[in-house]
N, C-alpha and C positions, 0 to 999 in steps of 0.2 A: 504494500500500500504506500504510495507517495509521500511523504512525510507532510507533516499538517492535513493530512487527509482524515479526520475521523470521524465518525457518528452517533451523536451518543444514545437521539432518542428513536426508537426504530422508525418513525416515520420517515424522517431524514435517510435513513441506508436502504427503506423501502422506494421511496422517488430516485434515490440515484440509481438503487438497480434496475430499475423498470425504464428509465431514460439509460443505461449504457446497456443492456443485457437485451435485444430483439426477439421476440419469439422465434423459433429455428425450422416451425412448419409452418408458418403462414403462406398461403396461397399466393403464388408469385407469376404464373402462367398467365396461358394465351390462347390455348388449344383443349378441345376435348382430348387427347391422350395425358396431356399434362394436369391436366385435372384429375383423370383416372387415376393417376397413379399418386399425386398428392394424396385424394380421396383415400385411399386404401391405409397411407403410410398414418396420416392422419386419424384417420376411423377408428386404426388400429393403438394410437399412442391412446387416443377417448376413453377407449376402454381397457386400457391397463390402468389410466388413472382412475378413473370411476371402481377400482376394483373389485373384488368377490362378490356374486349376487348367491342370497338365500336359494336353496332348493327349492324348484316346484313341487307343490302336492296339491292333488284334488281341489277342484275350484268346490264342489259342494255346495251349491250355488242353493240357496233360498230367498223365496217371495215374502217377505215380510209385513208389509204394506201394500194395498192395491185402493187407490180414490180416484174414481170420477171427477173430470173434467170438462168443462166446457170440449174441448180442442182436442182434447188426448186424454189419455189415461195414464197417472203417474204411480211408479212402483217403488216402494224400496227394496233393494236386492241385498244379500250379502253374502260374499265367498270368501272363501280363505287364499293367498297369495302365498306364503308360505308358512311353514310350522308354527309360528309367532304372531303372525299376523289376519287380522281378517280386515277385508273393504266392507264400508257399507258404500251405497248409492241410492242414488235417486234415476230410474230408469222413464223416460218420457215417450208413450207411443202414439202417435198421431192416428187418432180414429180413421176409419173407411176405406183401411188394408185391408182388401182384397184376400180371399182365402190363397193362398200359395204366393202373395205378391211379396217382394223382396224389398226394403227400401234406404236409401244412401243413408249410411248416420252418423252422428259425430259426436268425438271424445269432448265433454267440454270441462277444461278444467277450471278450479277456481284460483284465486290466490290467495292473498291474509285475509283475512275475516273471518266469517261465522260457516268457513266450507261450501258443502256443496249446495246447502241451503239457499243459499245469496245466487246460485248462476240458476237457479230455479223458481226464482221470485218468490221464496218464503219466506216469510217474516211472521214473530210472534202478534205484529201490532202494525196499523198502519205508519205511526209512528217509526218505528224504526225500519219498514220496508223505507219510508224517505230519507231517513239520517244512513245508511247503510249497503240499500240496493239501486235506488232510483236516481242517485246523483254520478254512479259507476256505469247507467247502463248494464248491468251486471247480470241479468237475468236470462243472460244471450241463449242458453240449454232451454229455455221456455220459449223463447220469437225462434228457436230454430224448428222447434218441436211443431207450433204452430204454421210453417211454414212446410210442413210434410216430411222433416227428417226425424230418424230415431235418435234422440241424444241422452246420453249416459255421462253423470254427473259424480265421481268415488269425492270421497274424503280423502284427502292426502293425510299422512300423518303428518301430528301435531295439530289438526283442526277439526273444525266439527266434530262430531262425533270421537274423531279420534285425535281428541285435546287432549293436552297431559293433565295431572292433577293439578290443584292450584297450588299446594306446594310444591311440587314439582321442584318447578325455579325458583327461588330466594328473589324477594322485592328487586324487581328492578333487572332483573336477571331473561332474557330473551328465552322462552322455552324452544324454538330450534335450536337456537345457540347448544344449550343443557341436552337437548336430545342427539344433537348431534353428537357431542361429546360421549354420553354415554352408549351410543352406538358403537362410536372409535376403539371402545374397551372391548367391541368383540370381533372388529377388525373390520366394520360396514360406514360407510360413508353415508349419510342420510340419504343426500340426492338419487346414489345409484339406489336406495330403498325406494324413496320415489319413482323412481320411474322403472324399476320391479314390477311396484302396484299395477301401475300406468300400464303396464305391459300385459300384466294379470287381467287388467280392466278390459284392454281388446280381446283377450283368450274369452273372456266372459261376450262382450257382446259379438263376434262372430259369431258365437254359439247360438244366438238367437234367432226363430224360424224368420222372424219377421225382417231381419238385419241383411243387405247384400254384401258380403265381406270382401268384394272387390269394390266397394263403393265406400270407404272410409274415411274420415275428415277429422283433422283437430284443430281446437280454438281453443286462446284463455289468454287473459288478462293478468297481466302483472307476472308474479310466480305461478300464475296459468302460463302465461306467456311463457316463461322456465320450459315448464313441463309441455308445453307444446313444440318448442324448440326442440329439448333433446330427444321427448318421443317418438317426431317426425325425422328426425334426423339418423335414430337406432332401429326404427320399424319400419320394414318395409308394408305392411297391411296399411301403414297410413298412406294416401294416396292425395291429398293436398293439406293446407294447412295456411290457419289466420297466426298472426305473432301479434299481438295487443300489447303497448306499455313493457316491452321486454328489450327488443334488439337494441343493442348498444353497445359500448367496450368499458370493459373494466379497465383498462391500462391508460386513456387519455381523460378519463372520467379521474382515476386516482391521482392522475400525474396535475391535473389540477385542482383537486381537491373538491371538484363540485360536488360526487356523488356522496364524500364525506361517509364513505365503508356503508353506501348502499346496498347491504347483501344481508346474508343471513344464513344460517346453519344448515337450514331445509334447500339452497340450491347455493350452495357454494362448490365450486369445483374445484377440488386439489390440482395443486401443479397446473393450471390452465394457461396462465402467463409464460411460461418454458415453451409453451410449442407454441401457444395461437393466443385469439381472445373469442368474444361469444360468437363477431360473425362467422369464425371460422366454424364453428360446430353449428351456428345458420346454413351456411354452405352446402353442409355433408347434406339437407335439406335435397337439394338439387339433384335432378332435374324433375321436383315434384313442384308442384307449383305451388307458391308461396306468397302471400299477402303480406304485407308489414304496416302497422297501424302505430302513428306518431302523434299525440298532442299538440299542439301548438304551446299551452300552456303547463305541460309534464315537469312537475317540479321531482317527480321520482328517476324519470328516465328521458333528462335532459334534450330536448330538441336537436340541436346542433351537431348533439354527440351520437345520437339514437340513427340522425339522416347520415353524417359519416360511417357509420355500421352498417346500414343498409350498403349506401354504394359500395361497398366491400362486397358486401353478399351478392346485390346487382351483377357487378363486374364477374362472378363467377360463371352467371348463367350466360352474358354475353357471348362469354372466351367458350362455351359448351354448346352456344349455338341456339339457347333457348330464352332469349329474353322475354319473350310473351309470357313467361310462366312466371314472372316475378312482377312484382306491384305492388305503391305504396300508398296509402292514404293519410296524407297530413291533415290534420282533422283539426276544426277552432274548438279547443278546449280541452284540461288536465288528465290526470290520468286515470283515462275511464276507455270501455271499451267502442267502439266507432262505432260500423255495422254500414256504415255509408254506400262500402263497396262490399262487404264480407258475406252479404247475402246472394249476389249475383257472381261472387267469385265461388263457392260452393255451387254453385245451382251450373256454371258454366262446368267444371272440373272434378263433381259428382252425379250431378242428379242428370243431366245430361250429356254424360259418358257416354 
């Protein structure tokens, strides 16, 4: 180290690394072969960091709940993902399916809040459907469902239904953060847990008579956004996909301080900074078709920084050959989900497949 070079408080030795240290797999090409083979070396570093995923066992699947709807009929479902684990959901079917008809449907995740509740338009009280669902647009699993798709809604861990206790965390204490942590003691990284589930969640709805499993979609907002990022990106069953309040980079975001350790336990990615940033695991996306929805007023996932992530992503599908499958809507207003273009981008790239 240069003399007079030193750092004492880790913020400091965290900005010089991340300004002299480049990622070593970012996407640098021009060509669909050059892609291919990023794609692979890449894909492959994803999931060594995301490491060890639980065994599968038997989804075991139970109807729980079943209520009449105007529109549809909503179900709670719940299976097991593996030994330790079980999902609940909220499963949404749109009346006047045809006996043998098949129809497109989609993953839709939620983010912080009250779960899968909030993308479903439930609330205990008028009241807090408007403090909680109505100012996020949030109830997207419900305008989908009412628009003729099957959408399935899990709880991620640490929400809804599957919150941790209230002591849990100690005052002040983030429970992803604590869950995270106590995952690490058995060698699982929350995120890859999430999107386990998320994985389990499609085994689940393929399975269903009414679901066409060549006709799959995911959408979500914020840490939906997360989880639709990396599930579109790890699964091939998914076949297009909305990014709401998500795309953006962690390394120009830290390096000026804006996003001020915008993250969290439940999707933090170890080692992501060494190889790439988020658009790079946007990318593996490709050549599925992809939406990207931006705020104008996103104080979570900054404007600026959220549109340089995109054209990062952009520019993959160009050098691939497919830019019609990528598209973005900068929408007047913070961070909530759009829907401007996310209904006709499904309906081109599912429903009329």
């Amino acid at each position: 180290m240069p003399k007079g070079r030193r750092f004492v408080r880790p913020t400091e030795g965290l900005m010089r690394w991340l300004a002299e240290q480049p990622p070593s797999l970012s996407f640098s090409g021009s060509s669909r072969e050059e892609w291919k083979r990023w794609r692979a070396r890449f894909l492959d570093q994803l999931q060594c960091l995301l490491g060890e995923m639980p065994p599968a066992v038997p989804l075991d699947a139970e109807v729980l709940e079943r209520h009449e709807e105007e529109e549809y009929v909503r179900e709670k479902v719940i299976f097991d993902s593996e030994p330790y684990a079980s999902v609940p959901c909220w499963v949404l079917i749109p009346k006047g399916i045809a006996r043998e008809e098949r129809r497109p449907a989609l993953l839709c995740a939620h983010g912080h809040g009250r779960g899968k509740d909030d993308v479903v338009g439930l609330a205990p009280d008028a009241a807090t459907y408007e403090q909680k669902v109505a100012p996020l647009n949030y109830d997207y699993a419900r305008q989908f469902a009412r628009r003729g798709y099957v959408t399935i809604a899990p709880d991620w861990r640490c929400f809804g239904e599957r919150a941790v206790e209230a002591d849990w965390a100690r005052t002040g204490r983030d429970p992803c953060n604590v869950t995270y942590l106590a995952y690490g003691y058995l060698g699982y990284h929350l995120l890859a847990l999430q999107i386990w589930d998320g994985r389990r969640t499609l085994d689940y709805l393929v399975s269903r008579p009414e679901v066409d499993p060549n006709r799959i979609g995911c959408v979500g907002l914020s840490f939906g956004g997360t989880m639709t990022t990396y599930l579109s990106a790890l699964d091939d069953r998914i076949r297009a996909a909305v990014v709401s309040g998500y795309i953006s980079t962690v390394r120009r975001d830290a390096l000026t301080m804006r996003g001020k350790g915008n993250t969290c336990g439940s999707q933090y990615m170890p080692g992501l900074l060494r190889y790439g940033d988020i658009a790079d695991v946007a990318a593996l996306i490709a050549p599925k078709p992809l939406l990207v929805e931006i705020g104008e007023e996103d104080t979570c996932f900054v404007r600026d920084d959220a549109l340089a992530a995109y054209q990062e992503v952009q520019r993959v599908y160009a050098a691939i050959g497919e830019p019609e499958r990528i598209d973005v809507d900068v929408f007047p207003g913070g961070h909530a989900f759009s829907g401007r273009k996310a209904f006709d981008w499904f309906d081109r790239w599912l429903r009329n497949a």
